[in-house]
C-alpha positions in Angstrom: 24.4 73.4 86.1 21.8 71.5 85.1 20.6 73.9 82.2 24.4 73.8 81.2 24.2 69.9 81.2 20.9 69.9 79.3 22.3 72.4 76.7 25.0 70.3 76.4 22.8 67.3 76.0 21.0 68.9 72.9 24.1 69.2 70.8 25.4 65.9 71.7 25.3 62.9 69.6 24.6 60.3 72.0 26.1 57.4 70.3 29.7 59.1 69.2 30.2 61.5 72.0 30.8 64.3 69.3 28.9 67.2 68.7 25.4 66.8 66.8 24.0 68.5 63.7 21.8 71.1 65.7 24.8 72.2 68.0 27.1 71.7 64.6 24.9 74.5 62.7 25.2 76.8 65.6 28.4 76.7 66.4 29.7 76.5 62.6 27.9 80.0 61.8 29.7 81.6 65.5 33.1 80.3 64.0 32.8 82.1 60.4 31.6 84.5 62.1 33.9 85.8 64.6 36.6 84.5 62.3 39.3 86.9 62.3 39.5 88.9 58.6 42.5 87.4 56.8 41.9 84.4 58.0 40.7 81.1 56.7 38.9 78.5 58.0 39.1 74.9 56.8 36.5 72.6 56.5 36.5 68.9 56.2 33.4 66.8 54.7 33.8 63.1 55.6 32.2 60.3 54.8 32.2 56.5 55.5 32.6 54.1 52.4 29.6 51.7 51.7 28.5 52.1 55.3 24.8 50.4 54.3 26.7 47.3 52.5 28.6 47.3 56.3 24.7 47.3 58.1 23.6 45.1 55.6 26.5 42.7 56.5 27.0 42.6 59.6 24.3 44.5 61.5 23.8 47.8 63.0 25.3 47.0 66.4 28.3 46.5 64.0 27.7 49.3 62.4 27.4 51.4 65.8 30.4 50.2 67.1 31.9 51.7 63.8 30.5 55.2 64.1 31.8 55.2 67.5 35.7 54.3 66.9 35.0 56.8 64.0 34.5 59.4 66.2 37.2 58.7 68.8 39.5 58.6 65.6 38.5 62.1 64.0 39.1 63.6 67.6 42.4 62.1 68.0 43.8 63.5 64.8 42.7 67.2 65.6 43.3 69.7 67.8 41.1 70.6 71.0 40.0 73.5 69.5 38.6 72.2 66.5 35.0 71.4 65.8 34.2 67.5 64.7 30.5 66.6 64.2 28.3 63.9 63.4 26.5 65.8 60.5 24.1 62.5 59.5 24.0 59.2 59.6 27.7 58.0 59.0 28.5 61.6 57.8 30.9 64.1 59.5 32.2 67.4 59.5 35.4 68.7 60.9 35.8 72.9 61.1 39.6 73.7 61.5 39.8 77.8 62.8 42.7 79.4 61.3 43.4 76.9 58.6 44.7 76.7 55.2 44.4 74.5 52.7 48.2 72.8 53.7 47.0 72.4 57.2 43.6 70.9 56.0 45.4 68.1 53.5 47.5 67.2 56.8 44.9 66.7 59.1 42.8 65.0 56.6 45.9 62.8 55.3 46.6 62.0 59.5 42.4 60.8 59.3 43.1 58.5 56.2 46.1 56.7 57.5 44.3 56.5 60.8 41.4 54.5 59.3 44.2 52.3 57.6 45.5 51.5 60.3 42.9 50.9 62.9 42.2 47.4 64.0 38.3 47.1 62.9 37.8 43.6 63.7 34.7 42.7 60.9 36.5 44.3 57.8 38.6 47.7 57.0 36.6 50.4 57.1 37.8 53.4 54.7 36.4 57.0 54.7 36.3 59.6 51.6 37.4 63.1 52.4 35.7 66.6 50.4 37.9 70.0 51.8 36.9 73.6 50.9 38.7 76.9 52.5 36.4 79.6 53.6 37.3 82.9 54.1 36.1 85.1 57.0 32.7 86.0 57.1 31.2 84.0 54.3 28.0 82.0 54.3 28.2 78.8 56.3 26.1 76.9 53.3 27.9 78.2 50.7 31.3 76.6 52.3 29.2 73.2 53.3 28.1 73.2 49.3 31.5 73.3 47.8 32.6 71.0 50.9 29.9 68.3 49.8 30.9 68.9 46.2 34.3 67.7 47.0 33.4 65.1 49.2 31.4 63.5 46.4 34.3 63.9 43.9 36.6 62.0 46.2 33.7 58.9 45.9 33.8 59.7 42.0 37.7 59.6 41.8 37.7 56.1 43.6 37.1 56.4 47.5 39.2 56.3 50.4 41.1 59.9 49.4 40.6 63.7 50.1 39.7 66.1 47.2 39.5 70.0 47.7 36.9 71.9 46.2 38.0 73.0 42.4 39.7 69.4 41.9 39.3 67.1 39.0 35.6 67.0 39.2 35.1 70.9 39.0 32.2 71.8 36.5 31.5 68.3 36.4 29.2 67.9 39.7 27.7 71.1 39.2 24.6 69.4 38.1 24.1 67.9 41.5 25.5 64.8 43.0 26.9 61.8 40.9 24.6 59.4 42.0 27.3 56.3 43.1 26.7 52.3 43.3 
């Protein structure tokens, strides 16, 4: 038990309850993995808008509070079975097992109106969305790359929306990030 609880310790993020980076990156790479061929996994790249300017404003006890109602949102809007991490900072990760792109846009549309409608009590607090469909088997950084690449288009394109990967922005981030105010 108490090597269970201290495994279970490690890939904990202590101040959102979900899982951390390190037990994120293991458990991502046993999901493609063992992912059924013909199947598709969905992945979800989230990330909070102008989360500093919220820090800088009202503190980072605020700002903790924030990352904690985040994380009890994402898990309310997915199944058990599905993976949601704190991947950095106020950066997240949501792995959906046997996903297409339809399910993804639901889940991640279910996530946006969520945010909308939570009470924060400082100020709204909005997230931007990046999706990307991996197929069976493929490499876990190649699926967080195009992931990334669409969560940064949906901060180009205006914030506080999902994009997939091949959107709007396609060609156009390919130099690296768009570096945002």
């Amino acid at each position: 038990r108490t090597v269970l609880a201290l495994r279970e310790d490690a890939h904990t993020d202590g101040l959102t309850g979900l899982v951390n980076r390190r037990g994120f990156d293991e458990t991502f790479a046993v999901l493609l993995a063992e992912a059924i061929p013909g199947t598709t996994v969905a992945v979800l790249m989230l990330d909070l808008d102008h989360f500093k300017r919220f820090n800088d404003s009202f503190g980072h006890q605020a700002g903790d509070e924030v990352l904690r109602a985040t994380g009890r949102l994402l898990r309310g809007e997915v199944r058990p079975r599905d993976l949601v991490a704190r991947y950095g900072g106020e950066e997240f990760v949501i792995v959906l097992p046997d996903s297409d792109a339809e399910r993804a846009e639901r889940v991640a549309q279910r996530i946006l109106v969520a945010f909308r409608q939570h009470a924060w009590p400082l100020r709204p607090v909005t997230v931007s969305i990046g999706a990307t469909i991996a197929a069976a088997g493929e490499a876990g950084e190649v699926v967080l790359h195009r992931a990334d690449q669409a969560l940064y288009c949906s901060k180009q394109q205006g914030r506080d929306r999902l994009m997939f990967d091949g959107g709007p922005c396609q060609g156009v981030l390919a130099a690296g990030p768009v570096l945002l105010p």
